[in-house]
C-alpha positions in Angstrom: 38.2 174.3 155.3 37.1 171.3 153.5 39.5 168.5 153.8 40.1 166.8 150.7 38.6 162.7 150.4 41.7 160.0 149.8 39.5 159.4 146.4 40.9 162.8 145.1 44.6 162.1 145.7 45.9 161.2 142.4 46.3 157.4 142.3 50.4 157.8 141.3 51.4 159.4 144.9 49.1 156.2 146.7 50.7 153.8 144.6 53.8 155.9 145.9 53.1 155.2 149.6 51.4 152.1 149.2 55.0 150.5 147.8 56.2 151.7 151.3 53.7 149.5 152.7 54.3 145.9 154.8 52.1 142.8 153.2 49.9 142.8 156.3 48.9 146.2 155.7 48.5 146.1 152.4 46.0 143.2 152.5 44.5 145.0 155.5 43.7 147.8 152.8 42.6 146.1 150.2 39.2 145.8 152.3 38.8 149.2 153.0 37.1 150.6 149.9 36.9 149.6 146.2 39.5 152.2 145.1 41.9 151.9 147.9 41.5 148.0 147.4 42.0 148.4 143.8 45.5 150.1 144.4 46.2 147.9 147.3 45.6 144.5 145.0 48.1 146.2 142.4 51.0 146.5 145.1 50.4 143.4 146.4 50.5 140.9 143.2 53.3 143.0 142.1 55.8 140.3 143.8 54.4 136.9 144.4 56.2 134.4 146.3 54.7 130.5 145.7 56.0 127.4 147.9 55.5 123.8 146.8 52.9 123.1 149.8 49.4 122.4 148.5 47.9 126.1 150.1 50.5 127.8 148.0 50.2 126.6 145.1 46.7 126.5 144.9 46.3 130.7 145.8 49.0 131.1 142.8 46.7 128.6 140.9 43.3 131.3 141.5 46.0 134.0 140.4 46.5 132.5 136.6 43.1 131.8 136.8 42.4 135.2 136.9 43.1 137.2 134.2 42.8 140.5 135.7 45.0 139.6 138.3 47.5 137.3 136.8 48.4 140.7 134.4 49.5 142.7 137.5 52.4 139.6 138.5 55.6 141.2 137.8 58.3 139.3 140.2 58.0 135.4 140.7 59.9 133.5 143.3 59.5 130.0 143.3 60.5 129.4 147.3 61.9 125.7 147.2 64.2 126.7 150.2 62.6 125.0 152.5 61.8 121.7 150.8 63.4 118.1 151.7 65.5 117.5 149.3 67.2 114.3 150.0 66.2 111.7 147.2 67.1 111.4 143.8 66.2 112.2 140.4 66.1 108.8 139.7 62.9 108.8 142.6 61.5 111.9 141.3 60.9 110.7 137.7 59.9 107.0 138.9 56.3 107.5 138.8 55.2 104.7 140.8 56.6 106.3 143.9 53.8 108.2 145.3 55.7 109.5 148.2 54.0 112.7 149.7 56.8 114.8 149.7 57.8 114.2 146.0 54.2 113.7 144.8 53.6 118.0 146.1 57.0 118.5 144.2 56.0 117.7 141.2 52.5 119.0 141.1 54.5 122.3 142.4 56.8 122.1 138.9 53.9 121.1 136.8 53.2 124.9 137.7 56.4 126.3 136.1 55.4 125.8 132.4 52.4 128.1 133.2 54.2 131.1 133.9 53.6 132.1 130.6 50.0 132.8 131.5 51.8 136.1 133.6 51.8 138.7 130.6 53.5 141.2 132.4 56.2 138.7 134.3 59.6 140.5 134.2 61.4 138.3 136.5 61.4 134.9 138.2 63.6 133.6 141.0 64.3 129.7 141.9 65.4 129.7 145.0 66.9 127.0 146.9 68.2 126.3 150.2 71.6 127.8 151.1 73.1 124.3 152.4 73.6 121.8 150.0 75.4 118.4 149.9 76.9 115.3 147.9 76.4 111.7 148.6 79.6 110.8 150.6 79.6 113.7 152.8 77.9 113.9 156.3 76.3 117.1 157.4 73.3 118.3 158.2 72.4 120.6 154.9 68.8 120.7 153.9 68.8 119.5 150.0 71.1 117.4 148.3 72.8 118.3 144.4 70.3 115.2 142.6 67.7 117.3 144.1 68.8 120.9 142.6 69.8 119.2 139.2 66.1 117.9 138.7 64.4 120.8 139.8 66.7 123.2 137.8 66.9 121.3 134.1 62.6 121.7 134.6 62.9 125.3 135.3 65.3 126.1 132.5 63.2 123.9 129.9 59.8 125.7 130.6 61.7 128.9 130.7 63.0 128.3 126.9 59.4 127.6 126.2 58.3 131.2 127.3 56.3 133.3 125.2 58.2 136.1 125.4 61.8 135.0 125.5 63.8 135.5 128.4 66.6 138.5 128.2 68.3 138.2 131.4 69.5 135.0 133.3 71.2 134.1 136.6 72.6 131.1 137.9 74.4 130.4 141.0 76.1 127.1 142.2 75.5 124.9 138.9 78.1 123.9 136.1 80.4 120.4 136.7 78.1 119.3 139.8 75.1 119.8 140.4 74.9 118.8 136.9 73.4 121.2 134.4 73.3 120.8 130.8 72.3 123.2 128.7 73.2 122.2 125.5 70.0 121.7 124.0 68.5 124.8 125.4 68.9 128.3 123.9 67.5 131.9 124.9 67.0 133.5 121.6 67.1 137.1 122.9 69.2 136.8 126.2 70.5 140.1 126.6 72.3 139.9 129.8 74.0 136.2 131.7 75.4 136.5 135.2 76.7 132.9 136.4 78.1 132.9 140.4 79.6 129.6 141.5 79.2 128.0 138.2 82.4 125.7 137.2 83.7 124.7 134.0 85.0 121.5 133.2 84.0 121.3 129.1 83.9 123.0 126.3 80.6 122.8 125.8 79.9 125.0 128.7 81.8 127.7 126.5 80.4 127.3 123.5 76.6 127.3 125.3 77.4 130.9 126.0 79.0 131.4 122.5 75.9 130.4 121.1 74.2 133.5 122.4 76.3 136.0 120.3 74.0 137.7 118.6 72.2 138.7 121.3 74.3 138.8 124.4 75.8 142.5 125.8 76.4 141.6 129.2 78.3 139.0 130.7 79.4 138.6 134.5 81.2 135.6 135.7 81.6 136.0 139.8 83.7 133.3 141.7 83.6 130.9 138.6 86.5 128.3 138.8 87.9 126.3 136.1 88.3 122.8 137.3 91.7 121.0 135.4 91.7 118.0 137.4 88.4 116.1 138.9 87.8 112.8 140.8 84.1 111.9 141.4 82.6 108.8 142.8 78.9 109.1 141.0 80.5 110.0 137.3 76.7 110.1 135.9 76.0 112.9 138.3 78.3 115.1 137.4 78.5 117.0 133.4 80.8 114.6 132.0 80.4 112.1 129.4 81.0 108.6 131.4 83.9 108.2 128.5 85.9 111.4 129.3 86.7 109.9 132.7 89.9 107.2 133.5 91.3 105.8 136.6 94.7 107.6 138.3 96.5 105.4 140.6 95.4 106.5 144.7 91.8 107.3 144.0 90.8 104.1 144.5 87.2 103.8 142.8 87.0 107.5 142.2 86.5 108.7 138.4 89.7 111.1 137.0 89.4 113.7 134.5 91.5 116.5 133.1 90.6 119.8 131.5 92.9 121.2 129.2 91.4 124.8 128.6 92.5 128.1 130.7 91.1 131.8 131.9 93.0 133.0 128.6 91.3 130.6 126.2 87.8 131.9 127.2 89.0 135.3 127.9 90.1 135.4 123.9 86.7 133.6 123.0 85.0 136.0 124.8 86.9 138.7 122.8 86.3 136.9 119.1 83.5 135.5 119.3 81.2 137.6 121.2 80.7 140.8 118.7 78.3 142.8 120.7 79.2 142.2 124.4 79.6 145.8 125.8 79.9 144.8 129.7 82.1 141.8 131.1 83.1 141.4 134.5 85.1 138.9 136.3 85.9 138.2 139.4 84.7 137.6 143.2 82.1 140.1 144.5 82.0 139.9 148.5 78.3 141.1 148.9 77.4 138.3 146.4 78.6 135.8 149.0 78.1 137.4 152.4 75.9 135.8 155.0 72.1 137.6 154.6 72.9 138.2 151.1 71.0 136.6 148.1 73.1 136.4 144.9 71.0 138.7 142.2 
């Protein structure tokens, strides 16, 4: 009995097994033989996972280089997660400041704008670290909210410049502060918007995901507050216009503002305005939140 040779299994049930497969392994295989390696190269460009330090970015660099390669990129996660972030925006943009750490930062986002070169790219992931703090406060989180402000408005600007627009769109922990304003950026086939932690404090917020009506079937909104009332001290970190803010007596030199609009104003908005939304959720999803768990 003849045993059959790997090279006439059909290439669908190795792929099969092969997506079974560890990254150790699978780069282990990918020296065995050209057709095995073929395969093996396939599953393992599949996800790609780049870090700001110099090595990563410099393999994902060879990848776009490539164009045989950079066509079989399907995930992205940009890995900031364990990055430094405890300076400013104000020192990121300051070009004379060459320290190291914000120097590989930015030659890490100068990389964003090139995912368009991934013609087959079907998702990308920012990731951050789970800790996060403000100025005042004293603890021992990794990055601080200037940090994920700059690093986010760059993402979401060269993701509006995309080739192929983006459909689907997921942000956790952004809104009143961390600042993130996206007024001046629209997604002109987003299909599906799922926003965790985000809070609302204007209008403009709403009528950002008003804008999308003519594309937008799916909206999920999971542990999103509505803030009435807020007291900051750094007003020009947070999404309000320094002239929406007043002073209220106890606050000392903290910034006041009030919100007027409820759930039931953007529950109705929803309703009017948004003429092909099909699924809408609301709420607070425990596995979202859980310790191990990654919000989608």
């Amino acid at each position: 009995m003849n045993i059959p040779s790997l090279a006439s299994v059909p290439p669908e049930i190795i792929h099969c097994v092969l997506s079974f497969t560890d990254l150790s392994s699978l780069s282990e295989l990918s020296l065995t033989n050209r057709y095995i390696g073929a395969i093996s190269q396939k599953e393992l460009l599949k996800v790609v996972t780049v870090y700001p330090r110099k090595e990563s970015r410099e393999r994902f660099q060879a990848i776009l280089e490539d164009e045989t390669r950079a066509r079989l990129v399907d995930r992205l996660y940009l890995d900031v997660s364990a990055w430094a972030g405890y300076y400013t925006q104000e020192r990121y943009i300051n070009q004379s400041i060459r320290d190291k750490q914000i120097l590989q930062l930015r030659r890490f986002m100068k990389l964003v704008p090139r995912l368009k070169e991934l013609p087959r790219l079907r998702s990308i992931v920012l990731r951050f670290h789970q800790g996060c703090y403000v100025e005042d406060t004293w603890n021992d989180a990794h990055q601080n909210a200037a940090f994920r402000s700059c690093v986010m408005s760059e993402f979401i600007l060269a993701l509006a410049s995309l080739d192929e627009p983006v459909k689907e769109l997921a942000l956790n922990y952004f809104g009143f502060y961390p600042k993130l304003d996206l007024r001046e950026i629209h997604l002109p086939r987003l299909k599906t918007l799922a926003l965790g932690k985000y809070a609302f404090v204007h209008d403009s917020q709403l009528e950002w995901i008003l804008s999308h009506s003519k594309t937008l079937t799916e909206l999920y909104l999971d542990d999103n507050p509505i803030l009435f009332e807020v007291s900051v001290y750094n007003n020009d970190r947070a999404c309000l216009e320094p002239g929406r803010y007043t002073h209220k007596a106890g606050l000392r030199n903290k910034h006041f503002a009030t919100y007027d609009k409820r759930w039931h104003h953007y529950f109705r908005a929803f309703q009017v305005r948004l003429p092909h939304l099909r699924h809408f959720s609301y709420g607070r999803s425990e596995p979202w939140w859980g310790e191990g768990h990654d919000p989608p």
